[in-house]
C-alpha positions in Angstrom: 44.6 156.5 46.6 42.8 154.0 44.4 43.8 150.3 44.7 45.8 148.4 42.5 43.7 146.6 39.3 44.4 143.5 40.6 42.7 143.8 43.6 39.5 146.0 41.9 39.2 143.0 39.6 40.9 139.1 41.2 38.8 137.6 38.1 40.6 139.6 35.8 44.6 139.1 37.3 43.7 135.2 37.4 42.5 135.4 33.8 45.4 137.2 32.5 48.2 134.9 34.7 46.5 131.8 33.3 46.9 133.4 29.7 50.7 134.1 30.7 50.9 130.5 31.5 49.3 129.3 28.9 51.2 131.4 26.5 54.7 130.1 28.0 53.2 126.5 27.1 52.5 127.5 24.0 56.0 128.3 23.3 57.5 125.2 24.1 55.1 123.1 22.5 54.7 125.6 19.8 57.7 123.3 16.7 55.1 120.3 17.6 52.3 122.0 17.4 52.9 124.3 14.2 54.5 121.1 12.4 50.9 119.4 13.2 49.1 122.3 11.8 51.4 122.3 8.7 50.7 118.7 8.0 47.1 119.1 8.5 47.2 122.0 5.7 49.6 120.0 3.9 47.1 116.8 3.5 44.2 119.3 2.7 45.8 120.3 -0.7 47.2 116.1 -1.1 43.2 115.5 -1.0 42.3 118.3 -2.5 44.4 117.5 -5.5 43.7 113.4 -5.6 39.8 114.4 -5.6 40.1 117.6 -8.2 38.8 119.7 -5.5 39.8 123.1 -6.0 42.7 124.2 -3.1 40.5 126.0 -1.2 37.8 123.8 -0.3 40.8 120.9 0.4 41.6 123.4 3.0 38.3 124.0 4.6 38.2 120.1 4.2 41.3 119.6 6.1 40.7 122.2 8.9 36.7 121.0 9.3 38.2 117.3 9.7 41.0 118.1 11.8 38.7 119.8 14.0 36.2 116.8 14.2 33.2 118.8 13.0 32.8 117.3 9.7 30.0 118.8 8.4 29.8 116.2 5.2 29.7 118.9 2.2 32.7 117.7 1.1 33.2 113.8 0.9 36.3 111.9 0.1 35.8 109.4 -2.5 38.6 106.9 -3.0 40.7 104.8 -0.4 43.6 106.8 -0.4 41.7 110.1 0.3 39.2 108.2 3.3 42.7 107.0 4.8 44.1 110.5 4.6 41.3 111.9 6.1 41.2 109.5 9.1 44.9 110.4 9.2 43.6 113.8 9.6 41.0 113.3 12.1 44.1 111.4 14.2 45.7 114.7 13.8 43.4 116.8 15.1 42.6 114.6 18.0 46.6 115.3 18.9 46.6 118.8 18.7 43.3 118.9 20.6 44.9 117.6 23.5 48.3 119.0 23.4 46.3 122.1 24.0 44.1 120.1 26.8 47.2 119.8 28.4 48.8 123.2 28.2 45.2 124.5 29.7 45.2 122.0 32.5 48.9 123.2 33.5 48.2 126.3 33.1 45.2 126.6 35.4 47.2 124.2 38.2 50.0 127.2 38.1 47.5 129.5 38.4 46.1 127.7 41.2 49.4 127.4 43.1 48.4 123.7 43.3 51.7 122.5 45.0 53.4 119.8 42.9 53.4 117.1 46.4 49.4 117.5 45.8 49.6 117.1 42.1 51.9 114.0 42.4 49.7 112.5 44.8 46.1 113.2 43.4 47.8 111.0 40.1 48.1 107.9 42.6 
């Protein structure tokens, strides 16, 4: 009789319980972090439309500065627009780490870290 898959492969059961945990994170968080990603999308075609860029590229604009990569193709020109895209950049920054978060949990669950240990180790 060959041994169960989660013994064959430990790396892989870890990998897919963290995902699990991750995933159930996910779904709490998910109203904040969908209305972020609307906003985000929602600026994108606010800038697009004050610099008479066409949709698309005030999309890729958005998404690129909410992601901090900013490559610079695609510069905002007037006040209003900078201050929308540091808005943006504030945005991204947000979501970055509401997902930080969710990975951290998720890996001390996956752990077992017992929650005395974790309440301690924040002293």
């Amino acid at each position: 009789m060959s041994k169960p898959l989660r013994h064959r492969f430990p790396m892989l059961s870890s990998t897919v319980e963290f995902l699990g945990h991750l995933g159930a994170g996910l779904k709490v968080v998910w109203p904040v972090f969908s209305g972020i990603l609307a906003l985000v999308l929602i600026l994108g075609l606010v800038i697009a439309k004050l610099e008479k860029w066409p949709w698309g590229d005030g999309l890729y604009f958005s998404m690129i500065t909410a992601l901090t990569i900013g490559y610079g193709d695609l510069v905002p020109k007037t006040g209003v627009t900078r201050f929308l895209a540091v808005l943006l950049g504030v945005l991204g920054f947000l979501s970055t780490s509401i997902l930080a978060a969710l990975s951290v949990y998720a890996m001390r669950v996956t752990l077992k870290i017992p929650r005395r240990l974790r309440d301690e180790e924040d002293l």
